[in-house]
C-alpha positions, -999 to 999 in steps of 0.1 A, spaced: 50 54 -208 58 33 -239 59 55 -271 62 44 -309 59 55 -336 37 48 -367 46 61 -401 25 89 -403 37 121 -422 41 145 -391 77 133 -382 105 141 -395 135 116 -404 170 118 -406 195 90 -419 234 81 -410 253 54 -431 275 29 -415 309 32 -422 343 7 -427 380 25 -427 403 10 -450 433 21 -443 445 51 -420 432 35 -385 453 51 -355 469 75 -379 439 95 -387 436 111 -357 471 128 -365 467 141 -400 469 106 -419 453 109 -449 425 78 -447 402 59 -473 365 51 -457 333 39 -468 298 42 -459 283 7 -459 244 -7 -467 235 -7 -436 227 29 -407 207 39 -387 177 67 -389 165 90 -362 121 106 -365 108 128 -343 79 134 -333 65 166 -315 38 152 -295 3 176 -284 14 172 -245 36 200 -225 52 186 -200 87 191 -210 96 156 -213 114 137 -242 106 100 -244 135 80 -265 126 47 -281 159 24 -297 153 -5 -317 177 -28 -328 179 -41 -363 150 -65 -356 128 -38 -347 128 -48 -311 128 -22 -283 169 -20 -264 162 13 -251 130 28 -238 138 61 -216 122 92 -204 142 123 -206 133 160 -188 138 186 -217 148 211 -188 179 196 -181 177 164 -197 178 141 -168 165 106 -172 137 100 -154 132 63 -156 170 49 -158 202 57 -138 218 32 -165 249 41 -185 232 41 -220 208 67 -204 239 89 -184 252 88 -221 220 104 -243 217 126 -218 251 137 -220 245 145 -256 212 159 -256 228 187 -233 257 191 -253 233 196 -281 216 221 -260 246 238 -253 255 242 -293 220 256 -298 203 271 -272 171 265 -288 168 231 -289 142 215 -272 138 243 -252 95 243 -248 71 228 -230 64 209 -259 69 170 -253 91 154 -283 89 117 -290 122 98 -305 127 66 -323 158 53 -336 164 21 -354 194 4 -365 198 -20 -396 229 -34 -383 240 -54 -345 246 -33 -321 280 -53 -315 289 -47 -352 307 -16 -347 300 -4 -382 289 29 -366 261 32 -336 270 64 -317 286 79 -349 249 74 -371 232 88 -338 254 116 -340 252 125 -377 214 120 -373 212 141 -341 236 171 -354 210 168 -383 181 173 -363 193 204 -343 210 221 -371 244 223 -357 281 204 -371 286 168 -362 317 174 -358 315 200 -329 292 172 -314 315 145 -322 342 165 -305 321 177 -272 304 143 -266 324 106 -279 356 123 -298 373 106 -323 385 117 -358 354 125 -372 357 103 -404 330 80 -394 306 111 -386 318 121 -419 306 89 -436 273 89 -420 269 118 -440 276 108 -474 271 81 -501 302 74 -516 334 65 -504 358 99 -487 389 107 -485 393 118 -446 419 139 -431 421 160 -402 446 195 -412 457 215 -385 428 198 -362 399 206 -386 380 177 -406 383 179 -446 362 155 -464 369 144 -502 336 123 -516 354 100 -540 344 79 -571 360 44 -556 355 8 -570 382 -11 -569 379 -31 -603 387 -62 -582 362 -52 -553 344 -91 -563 375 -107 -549 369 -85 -517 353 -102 -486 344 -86 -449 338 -108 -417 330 -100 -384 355 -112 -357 331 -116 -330 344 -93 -304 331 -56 -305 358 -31 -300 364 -3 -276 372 32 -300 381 48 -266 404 21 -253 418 20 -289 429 53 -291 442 57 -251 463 27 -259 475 46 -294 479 80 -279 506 62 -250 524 38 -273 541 65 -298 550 100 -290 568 108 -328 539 99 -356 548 119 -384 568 90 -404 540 67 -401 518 93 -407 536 104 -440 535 65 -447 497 54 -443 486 86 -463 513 78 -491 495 42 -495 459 54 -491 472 73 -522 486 47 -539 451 24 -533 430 48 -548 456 46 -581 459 7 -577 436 -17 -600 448 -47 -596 444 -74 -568 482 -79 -564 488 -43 -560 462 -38 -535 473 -68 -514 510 -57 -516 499 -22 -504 471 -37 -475 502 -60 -465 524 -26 -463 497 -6 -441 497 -38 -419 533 -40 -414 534 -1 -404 505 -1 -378 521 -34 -364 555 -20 -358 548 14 -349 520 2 -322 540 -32 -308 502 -51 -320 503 -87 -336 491 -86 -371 456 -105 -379 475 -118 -407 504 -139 -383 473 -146 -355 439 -153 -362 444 -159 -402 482 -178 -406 469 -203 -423 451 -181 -448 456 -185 -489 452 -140 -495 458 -110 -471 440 -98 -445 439 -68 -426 422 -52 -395 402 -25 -402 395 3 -374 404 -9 -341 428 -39 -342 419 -71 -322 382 -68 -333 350 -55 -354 356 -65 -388 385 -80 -411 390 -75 -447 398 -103 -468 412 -104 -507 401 -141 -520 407 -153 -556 397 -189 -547 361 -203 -547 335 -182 -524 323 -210 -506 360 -224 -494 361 -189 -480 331 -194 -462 339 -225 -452 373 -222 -440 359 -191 -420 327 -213 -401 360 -234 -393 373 -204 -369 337 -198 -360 330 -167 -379 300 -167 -395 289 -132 -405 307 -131 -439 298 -102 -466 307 -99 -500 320 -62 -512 286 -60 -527 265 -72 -504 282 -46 -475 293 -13 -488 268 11 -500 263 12 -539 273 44 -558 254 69 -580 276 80 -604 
């Protein structure tokens, strides 16, 4: 059975942002102080309690051009899939228990539920799939995304934590526990800032095994990266800011034995580029004072050709 769902008023919605880190990548998970921010671009969750009591749960994904990439049938009892043995549906499964687990009452009728989530972004992107999914879905059953976070995917938190708000954070983990800072952040240079996707989607889970077995001692680089996340959100001028981007660079690179983007992909490059999230792939921030479309240009060159603009990518503020 195929279910969507039109926009009548008996569902009810819930909303995750995207999310870019700018600096603490690695580091965060051990108390580095990091700068993130939500981008234009999330993913929504609506539910639907449908008038049938079968106890089944039937989970519709779209991808950002409203086309169907998942269509699965879940048993509310124990959440088994009924119509896929596939990893994706091993996965929602996984979390729908967990859910479960963190509140009893979930789901637990005969009532049948009907799900649809849509993303406004590639799935490839890595701008924040199963982190929007699990804001929206810690939303939905009233419990912490982060005790789902934890339970389900791990991970710092800070992009669960962005799904959450509209405004740039500042993200640290103290003694274990998340603390979240909503910020006021606009670099007065943010027009000479530039994001492009590499091409090559990112595993957060391989990122971090490699991380957790490469350094034993992180308390000097963590002590480093939060003392230049400081120093960005002080900095307003493009020099600055590249001087301390440069700095972070230099520090994950020697600490973690990885090849900077800057000295690989972008050696021939006129400003300063750096990884952000998981090195190696995702997205790349670039500082450009030259003319918007040699960027572009110079970028189709290396074939990368999804190129945003600060203001076209990360999510306007309210102040």
């Amino acid at each position: 059975m195929k279910v969507r769902l039109s926009s009548q008023s008996d569902t009810n919605s819930y909303y995750g942002h995207g999310k870019l880190l700018i600096t603490g990548e690695y580091f965060v998970l051990d108390g580095a102080e990091a700068l993130a921010v939500p981008t234009r671009f999330g993913q929504s969750l609506r539910v639907k309690e449908l008038h049938s009591t079968e106890s089944l749960l039937y989970w519709v994904a779209l991808n950002n051009q409203g086309k169907v990439w998942l269509n699965l049938v879940f048993d509310t009892v124990n959440f088994k899939c009924l119509n896929s043995t596939g990893e994706e549906a091993l996965r929602l499964g996984g979390i729908l228990a967990t859910v479960r687990a963190l509140s009893p009452g979930f789901l637990n009728s005969t009532r049948d539920f009907a799900i649809e989530t849509r993303l406004e972004f590639p799935n490839q992107w890595g701008l924040g799939t199963s982190s929007t999914l699990i804001h929206c879905m810690a939303s939905w059953a009233g419990i912490d995304g982060y005790e789902l976070l934890k339970s389900t995917i791990g991970g710092s938190g800070y992009d669960v934590a962005c799904a959450a708000h509209d405004q740039p954070i500042l993200y640290t983990l103290h003694n274990g526990k998340p603390e979240t800072l909503p910020l006021n952040w606009c670099p007065s240079f943010s027009h000479n800032i530039y994001f492009a996707y590499l091409g090559k989607k990112q595993l957060s889970s391989e990122a971090i095994k490699y991380y957790r077995e490469k350094l034993n001692d992180k308390t000097h680089a963590v002590n480093e990266l939060s003392y230049i996340t400081q120093s960005v959100l002080k900095c307003n001028t493009l020099p600055g800011f590249e001087q301390l981007i440069s700095a972070h660079e230099n520090i994950i690179a020697s600490h973690l034995k990885l090849l900077k983007i800057q000295d690989t992909v972008f050696a021939d490059y006129w400003g300063v580029a750096k990884s952000l999230g998981a090195w190696g792939g995702d997205f790349v921030m670039l500082t450009n004072t030259d003319d918007k479309d040699k960027l572009h240009q110079y970028l189709a060159e290396k074939q990368i050709d999804t190129v945003f603009s600060w203001e076209e990518l990360i999510l306007p503020q309210s102040i």
